[in-house]
C-alpha positions in Angstrom: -92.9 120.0 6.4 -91.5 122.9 8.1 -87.9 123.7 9.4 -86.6 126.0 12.0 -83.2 126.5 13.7 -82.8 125.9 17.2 -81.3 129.7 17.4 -84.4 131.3 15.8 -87.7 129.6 15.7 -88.9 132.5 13.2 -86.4 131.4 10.1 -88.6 128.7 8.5 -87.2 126.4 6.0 -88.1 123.4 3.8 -87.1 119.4 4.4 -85.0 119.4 1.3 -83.0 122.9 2.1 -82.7 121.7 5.9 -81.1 118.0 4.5 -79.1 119.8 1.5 -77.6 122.5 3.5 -77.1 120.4 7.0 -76.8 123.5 8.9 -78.5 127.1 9.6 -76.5 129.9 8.7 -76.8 131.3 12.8 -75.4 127.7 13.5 -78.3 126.3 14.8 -79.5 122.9 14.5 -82.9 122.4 11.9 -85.5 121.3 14.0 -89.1 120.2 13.0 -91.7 123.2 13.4 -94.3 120.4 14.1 -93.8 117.0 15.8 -97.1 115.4 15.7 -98.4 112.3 17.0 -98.7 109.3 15.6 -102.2 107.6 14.6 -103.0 106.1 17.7 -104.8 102.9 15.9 -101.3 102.4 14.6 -99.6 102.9 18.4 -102.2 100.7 19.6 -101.5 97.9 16.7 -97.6 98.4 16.7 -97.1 94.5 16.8 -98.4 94.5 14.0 -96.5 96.5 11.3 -93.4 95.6 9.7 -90.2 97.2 10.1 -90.1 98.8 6.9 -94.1 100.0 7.4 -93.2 101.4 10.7 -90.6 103.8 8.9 -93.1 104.8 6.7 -95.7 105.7 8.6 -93.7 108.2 10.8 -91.4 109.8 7.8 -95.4 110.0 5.8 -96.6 111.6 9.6 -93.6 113.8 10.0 -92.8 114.6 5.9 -96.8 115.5 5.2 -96.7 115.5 1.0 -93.0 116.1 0.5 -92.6 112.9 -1.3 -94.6 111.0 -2.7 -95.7 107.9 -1.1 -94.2 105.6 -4.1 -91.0 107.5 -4.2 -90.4 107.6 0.2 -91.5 103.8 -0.3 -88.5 103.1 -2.1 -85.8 105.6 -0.4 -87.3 103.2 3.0 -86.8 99.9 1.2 -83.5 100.8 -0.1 -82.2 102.2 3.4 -84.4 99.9 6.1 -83.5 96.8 4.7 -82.0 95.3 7.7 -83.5 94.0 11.3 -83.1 95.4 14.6 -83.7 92.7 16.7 -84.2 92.7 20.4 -82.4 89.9 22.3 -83.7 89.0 26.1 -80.9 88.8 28.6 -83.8 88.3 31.8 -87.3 89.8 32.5 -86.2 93.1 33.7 -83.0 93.7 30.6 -83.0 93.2 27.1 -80.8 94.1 24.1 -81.5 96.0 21.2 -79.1 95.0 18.5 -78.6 97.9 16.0 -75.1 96.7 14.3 -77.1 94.4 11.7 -76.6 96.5 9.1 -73.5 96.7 6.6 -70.6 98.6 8.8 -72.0 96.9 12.1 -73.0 100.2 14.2 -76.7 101.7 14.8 -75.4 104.6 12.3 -76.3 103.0 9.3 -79.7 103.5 10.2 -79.3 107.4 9.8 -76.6 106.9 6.8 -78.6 104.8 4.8 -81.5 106.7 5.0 -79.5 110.1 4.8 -77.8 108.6 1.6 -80.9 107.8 -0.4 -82.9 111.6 0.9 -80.1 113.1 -0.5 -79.7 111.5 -3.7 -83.5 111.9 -4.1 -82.9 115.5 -3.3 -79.9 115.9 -5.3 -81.9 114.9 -9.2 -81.5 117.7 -11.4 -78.5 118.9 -10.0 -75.3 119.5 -12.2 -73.0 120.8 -9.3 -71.4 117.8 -7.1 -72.8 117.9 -3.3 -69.8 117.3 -0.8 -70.6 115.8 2.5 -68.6 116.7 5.5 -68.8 114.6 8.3 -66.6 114.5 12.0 -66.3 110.6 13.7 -65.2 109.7 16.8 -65.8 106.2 15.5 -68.8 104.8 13.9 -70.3 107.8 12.0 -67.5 107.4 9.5 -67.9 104.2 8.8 -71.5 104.3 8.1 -71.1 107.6 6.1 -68.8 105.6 3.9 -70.7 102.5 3.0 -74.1 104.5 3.1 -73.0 106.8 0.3 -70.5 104.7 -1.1 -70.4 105.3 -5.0 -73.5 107.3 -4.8 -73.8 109.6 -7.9 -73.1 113.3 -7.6 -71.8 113.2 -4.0 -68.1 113.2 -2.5 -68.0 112.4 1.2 -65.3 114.0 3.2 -64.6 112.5 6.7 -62.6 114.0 9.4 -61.5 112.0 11.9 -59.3 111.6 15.0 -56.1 110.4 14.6 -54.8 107.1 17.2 -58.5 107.8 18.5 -60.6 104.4 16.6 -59.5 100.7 16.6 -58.3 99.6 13.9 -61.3 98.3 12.6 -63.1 101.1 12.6 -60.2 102.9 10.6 -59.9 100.4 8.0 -63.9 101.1 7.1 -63.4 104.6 6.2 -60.6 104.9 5.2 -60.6 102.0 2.4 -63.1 102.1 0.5 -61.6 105.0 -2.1 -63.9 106.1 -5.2 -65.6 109.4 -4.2 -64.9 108.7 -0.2 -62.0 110.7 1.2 -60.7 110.6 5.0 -58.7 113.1 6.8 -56.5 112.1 9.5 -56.3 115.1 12.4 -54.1 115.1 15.1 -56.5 116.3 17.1 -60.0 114.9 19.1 -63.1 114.1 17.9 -64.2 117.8 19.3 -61.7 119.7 16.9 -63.6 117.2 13.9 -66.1 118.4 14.3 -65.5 122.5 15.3 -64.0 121.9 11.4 -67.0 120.6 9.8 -68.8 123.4 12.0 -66.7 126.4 11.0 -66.6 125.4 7.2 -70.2 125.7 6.9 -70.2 129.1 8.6 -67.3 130.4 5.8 -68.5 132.3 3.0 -66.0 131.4 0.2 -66.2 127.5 0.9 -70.7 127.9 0.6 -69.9 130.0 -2.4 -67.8 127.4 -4.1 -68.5 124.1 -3.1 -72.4 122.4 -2.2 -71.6 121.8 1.2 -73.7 119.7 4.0 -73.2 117.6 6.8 -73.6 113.8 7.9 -73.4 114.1 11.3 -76.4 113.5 13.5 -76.7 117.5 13.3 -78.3 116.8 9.8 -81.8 116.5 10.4 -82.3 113.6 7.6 -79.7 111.3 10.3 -81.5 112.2 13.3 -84.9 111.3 11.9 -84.5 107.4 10.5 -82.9 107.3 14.3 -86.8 106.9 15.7 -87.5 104.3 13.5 -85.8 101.3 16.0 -87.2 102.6 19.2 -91.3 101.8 18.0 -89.4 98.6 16.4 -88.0 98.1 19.6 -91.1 98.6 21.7 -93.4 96.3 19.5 -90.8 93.2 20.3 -90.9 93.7 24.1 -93.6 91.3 26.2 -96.9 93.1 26.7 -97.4 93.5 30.1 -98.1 96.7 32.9 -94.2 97.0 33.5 -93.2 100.7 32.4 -90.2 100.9 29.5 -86.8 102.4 30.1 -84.7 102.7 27.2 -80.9 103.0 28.0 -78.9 105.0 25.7 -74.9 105.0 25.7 -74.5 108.3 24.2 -71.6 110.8 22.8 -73.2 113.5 20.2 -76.6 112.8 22.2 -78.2 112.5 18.4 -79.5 109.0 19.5 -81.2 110.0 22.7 -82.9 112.8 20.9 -84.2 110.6 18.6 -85.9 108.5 21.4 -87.1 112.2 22.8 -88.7 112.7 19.5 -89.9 109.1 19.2 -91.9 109.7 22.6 -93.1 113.3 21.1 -94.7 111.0 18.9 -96.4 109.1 21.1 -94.3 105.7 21.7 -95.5 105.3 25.3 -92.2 105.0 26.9 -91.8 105.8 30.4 -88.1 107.2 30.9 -84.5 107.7 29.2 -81.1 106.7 30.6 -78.3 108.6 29.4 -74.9 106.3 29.8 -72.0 108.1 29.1 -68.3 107.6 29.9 -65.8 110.1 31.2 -67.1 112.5 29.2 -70.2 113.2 31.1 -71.4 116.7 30.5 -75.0 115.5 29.9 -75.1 113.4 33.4 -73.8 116.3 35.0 -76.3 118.8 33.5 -78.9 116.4 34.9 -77.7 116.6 37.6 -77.0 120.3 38.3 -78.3 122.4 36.0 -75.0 124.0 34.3 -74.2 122.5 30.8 -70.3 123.2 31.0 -68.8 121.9 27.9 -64.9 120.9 27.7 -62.2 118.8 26.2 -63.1 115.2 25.4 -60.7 112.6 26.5 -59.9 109.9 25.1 -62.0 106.2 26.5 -62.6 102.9 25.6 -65.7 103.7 24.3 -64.1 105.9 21.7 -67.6 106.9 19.9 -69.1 108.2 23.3 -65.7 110.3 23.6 -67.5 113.9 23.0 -67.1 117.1 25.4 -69.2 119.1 23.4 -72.0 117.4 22.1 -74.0 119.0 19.2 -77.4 117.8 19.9 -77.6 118.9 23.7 -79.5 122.2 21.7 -82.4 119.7 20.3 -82.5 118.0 23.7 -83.3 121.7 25.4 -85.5 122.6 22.5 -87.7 119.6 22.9 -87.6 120.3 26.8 -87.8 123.8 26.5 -90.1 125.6 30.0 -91.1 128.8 29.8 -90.0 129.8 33.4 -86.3 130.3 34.2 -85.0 126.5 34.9 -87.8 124.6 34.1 -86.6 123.1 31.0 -83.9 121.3 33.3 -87.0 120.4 35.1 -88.4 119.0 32.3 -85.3 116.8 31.3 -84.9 115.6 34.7 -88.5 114.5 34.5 -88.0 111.9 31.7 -83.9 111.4 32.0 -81.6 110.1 34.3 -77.8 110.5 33.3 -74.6 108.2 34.7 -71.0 108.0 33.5 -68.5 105.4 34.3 -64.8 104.8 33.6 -62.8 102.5 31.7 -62.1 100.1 34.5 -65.7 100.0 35.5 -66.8 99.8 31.5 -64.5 96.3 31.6 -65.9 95.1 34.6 -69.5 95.7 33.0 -68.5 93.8 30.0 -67.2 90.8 31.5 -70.2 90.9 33.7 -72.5 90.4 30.8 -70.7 87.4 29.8 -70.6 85.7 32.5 -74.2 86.4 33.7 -76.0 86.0 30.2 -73.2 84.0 28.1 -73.8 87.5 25.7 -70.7 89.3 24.2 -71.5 93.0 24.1 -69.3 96.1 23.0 -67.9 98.7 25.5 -71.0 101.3 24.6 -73.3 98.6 25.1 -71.6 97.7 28.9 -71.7 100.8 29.5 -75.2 100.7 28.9 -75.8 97.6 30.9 -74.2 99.6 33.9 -76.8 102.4 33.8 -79.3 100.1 33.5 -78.2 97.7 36.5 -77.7 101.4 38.6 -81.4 102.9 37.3 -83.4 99.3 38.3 -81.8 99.2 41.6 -84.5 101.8 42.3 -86.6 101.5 39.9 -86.8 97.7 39.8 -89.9 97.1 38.1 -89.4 98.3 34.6 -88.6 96.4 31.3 -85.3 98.3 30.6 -83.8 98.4 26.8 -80.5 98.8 26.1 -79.1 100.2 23.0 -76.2 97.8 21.8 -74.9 100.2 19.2 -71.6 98.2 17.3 -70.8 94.7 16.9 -68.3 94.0 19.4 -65.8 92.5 16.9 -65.3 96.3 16.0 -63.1 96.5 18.9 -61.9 93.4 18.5 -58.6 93.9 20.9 -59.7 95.0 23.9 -63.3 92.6 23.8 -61.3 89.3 23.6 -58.5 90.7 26.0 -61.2 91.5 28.6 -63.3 88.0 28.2 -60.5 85.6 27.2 -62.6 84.4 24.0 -62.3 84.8 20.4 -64.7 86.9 18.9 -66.3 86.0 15.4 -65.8 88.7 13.1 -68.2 89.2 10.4 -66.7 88.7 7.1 -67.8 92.2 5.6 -65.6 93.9 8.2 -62.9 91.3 8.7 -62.0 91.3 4.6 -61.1 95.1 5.4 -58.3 94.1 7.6 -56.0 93.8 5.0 -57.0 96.4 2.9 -54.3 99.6 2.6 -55.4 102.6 4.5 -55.4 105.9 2.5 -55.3 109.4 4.6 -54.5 113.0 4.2 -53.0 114.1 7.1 -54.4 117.1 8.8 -54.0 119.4 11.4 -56.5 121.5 14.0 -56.3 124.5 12.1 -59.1 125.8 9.7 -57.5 127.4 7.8 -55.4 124.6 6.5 -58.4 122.1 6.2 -60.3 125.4 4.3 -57.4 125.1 1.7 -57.2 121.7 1.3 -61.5 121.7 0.4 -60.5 125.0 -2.1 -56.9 123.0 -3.8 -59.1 119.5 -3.9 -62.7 120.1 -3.9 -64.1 122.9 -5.1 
C-alpha cells in the first residue's frame, strides 16, 4: 500500500511510516494512492458477513500484503470486538448506534484499531512512541482506553479547558499509567494548531517518536469505513436510495463514509450536520472554505472552525477545471448547521416522537435529516448517533425531564480524581513541557 500527502501527490510513502509518523513533513494529510473497490460478490452478499469479516475484507483490499492475513486477523479481533447496531425509529429514519464500545463514542472504532496498528508497528522498537492527540471531546477519551497500558507508547492529550462535561473529562484524565492530559485555556482549535506545530519542529522529531491520534492519522480514519457497510447490510432491502447523516466537527467521520462509497458501498448521498461552527455547510453552499474561531456549543465534539480533514474531503472530490471539485461535493453532500436552542428542541423531539433518548450530535443529526427528507422524502436516511447520551448527562436529563441510565464503565469514573497539567496557547511552552517530561 502506497501513501501520499494531500500537499504533494509525488512524495510516496509506506502504511507503517504514514501510521508511525501521523503527519507529512509539508503538513499534509497521508492519503491512499489507490482506493479500490471492493469485490463486488462481497457488495452484493454484504448481509451476509460478519462484522469483524467486513473489517477484514476492506483493510486486506485496501492494505494489499502489508500484513499478513493471521496477524491483521487478530489486530481486527482485538479492536472490532464490539457491535454497531442500527435501531429503527420509522421507515424513512433509523439510528446507527456507534457508543457500544468501551468510552461510549464512535471513536473507539478508530482508537482501537489505531492502538493495535501501532503496537504491531511499533515490535522491534527500543525508543518509546509518544502520541499526541487534540479533543474537543470524545477523541480523548477513546485515545485513552484504546492505548491504555499499551507497551512502548505514552499518549499525550491536549484538551480544552471548561470545553467537555464532566464526563468526558473524568475519561481522560483518570486513567494515569502512561496516559497524560493537558489542560489549555484555550479551544479545541488552539489543541490542535499544538499537536500540528509540534510535528512540524525539528528538535521535538529529533528527540522524541512523535505521531498523532487524531482522525488526521490515517490508521483512525480507516477503521472509520468499517460501520458504514455494517450499517448498510442491517437496513431493509428495498429500491429506497440511502442517505447517511453525519454530525460532524473534524469532518474525519464523513470522509470515511466518502471513502467507504470510493469503495463501492452504494450509497446515494451525505448529510453534513454541524452546529454553529458551520464552515463545511457553508462551503457547500458557496464555494469559499473560510476557516475561523470555533465557539463553544452544546455539541462540544462538533465545536471545530478549522477542521483538518476538509483537505481529504477536496482530495477525494478533486475536478480538474477551476470549481468543479465544489461541484463534485455538492453532487454527493448537502451541509446544515443549527444552534443550541434548535439542537434542544431536536432532542426532545426524538423523545417524544420515538420514546428514543439520543445525544446532542445525534439531534443534531436527526434535524438534518428531518430538513434533507422534506425534499427528498423517499430515502432510507441513517443517522450517525455518535456518544451515549449519558456522556452529557446534565444537559440530556435537564432537556427531557428523565433520568438517564449511565453505564457503569463511565459512571465508576465519576468519582475518580482528575489529574492535569495546566497549559497555555503558546508553543513554545507546550514544546518545553514535551523536552523537560518526554523526551
Amino acid at each position: 500500500m502506497k501513501l501520499y500527502s494531500t500537499k504533494n501527490r509525488e512524495a510516496l510513502t509506506n502504511l507503517k511510516h504514514a501510521v508511525l509518523k501521523g503527519l507529512p513533513d509539508d503538513n499534509g494529510l497521508f492519503m491512499p494512492l489507490e482506493i479500490p473497490r471492493l469485490p463486488s460478490e462481497f457488495l452484493e452478499h454484504l448481509s451476509d458477513f460478519s462484522f469483524q469479516e467486513i473489517a477484514f475484507t476492506i483493510c486486506k483490499t485496501l492494505f494489499k500484503e502489508v500484513i499478513p492475513d493471521s496477524d491483521l486477523q487478530a489486530i481486527i479481533r482485538d479492536a472490532v470486538n464490539f457491535p454497531a447496531p442500527v435501531v429503527k425509529l420509522d421507515d424513512e429514519k433509523y439510528i446507527l448506534e456507534l457508543f457500544h464500545g468501551p468510552s461510549l463514542a464512535f471513536k473507539d472504532f478508530g482508537a482501537r484499531f489505531m492502538a493495535q496498528l501501532m503496537s504491531y508497528f511499533n515490535q522491534g522498537e527500543s525508543r518509546e512512541l509518544v502520541i499526541l492527540v487534540a479533543t474537543s471531546g470524545d477523541t480523548g477519551g477513546a485515545v485513552a482506553a484504546g492505548f491504555l497500558q499499551t507497551p512502548g507508547t505514552k499518549v499525550v492529550i491536549l484538551y480544552p479547558s471548561g470545553q467537555v462535561s464532566m464526563l468526558q473529562e473524568k475519561q481522560l484524565t483518570t486513567l494515569g499509567h502512561n496516559i497524560v492530559a493537558l489542560e489549555v485555556k484555550g479551544t479545541f482549535d488552539d489543541c490542535q494548531a499544538m499537536v500540528k506545530q509540534a510535528f512540524l519542529d525539528k528538535e521535538l522529531s529529533g528527540r522524541i517518536r512523535l505521531t498523532s491520534a487524531n482522525s488526521i492519522n490515517i490508521s483512525r480514519l480507516i477503521p472509520q469505513t468499517f460501520y458504514y457497510f455494517e450499517a448498510f447490510k442491517q437496513l431493509p432491502k428495498d429500491n429506497r436510495d440511502v442517505v447517511f447523516c453525519v454530525p460532524s466537527g473534524n469532518f474525519g467521520n464523513l470522509t470515511a463514509g466518502l471513502m467507504a462509497h470510493r469503495m463501492g458501498l452504494p450509497v446515494h448521498y451525505f448529510i453534513a450536520a454541524t452546529n454553529a461552527n458551520d464552515v463545511v455547510p457553508a462551503y457547500l453552499d458557496s464555494g469559499i472554505f473560510s476557516p475561523r474561531p470555533s465557539v463553544r456549543t452544546l455539541s462540544n465534539a462538533m465545536d471545530v472552525g478549522d477542521p483538518s480533514n476538509f483537505a481529504r474531503m477536496v482530495d477525494l472530490q478533486e475536478g480538474k477545471e477551476e470549481g468543479s471539485t465544489w461541484n463534485n461535493m455538492q453532487e454527493l453532500i448537502s451541509g446544515y448547521a443549527f444552534d443550541d436552542e434548535q439542537t434542544r428542541k431536536g432532542l426532545a423531539e426524538v423523545y417524544r416522537k420515538y420514546n428514543y433518548v439520543i445525544d446532542p450530535h445525534g439531534a443534531v443529526g436527526f434535524l438534518a435529516l428531518e430538513q434533507y427528507q422534506r425534499h427528498h422524502p423517499d430515502t432510507k436516511g441513517v443517522i450517525l448517533e455518535t456518544a451515549h447520551p449519558s456522556k452529557f448527562l446534565d444537559e440530556v436529563e435537564r432537556i427531557l425531564n428523565v433520568k438517564v441510565a449511565v453505564p457503569s464503565r463511565l459512571a465508576i469514573l465519576a468519582e475518580r480524581e482528575k489529574k492535569t497539567v495546566p497549559m497555555s496557547t503558546k508553543f513554545d511552552g507546550f514544546k518545553r513541557w514535551l523536552l523537560d517530561n518526554i523526551a
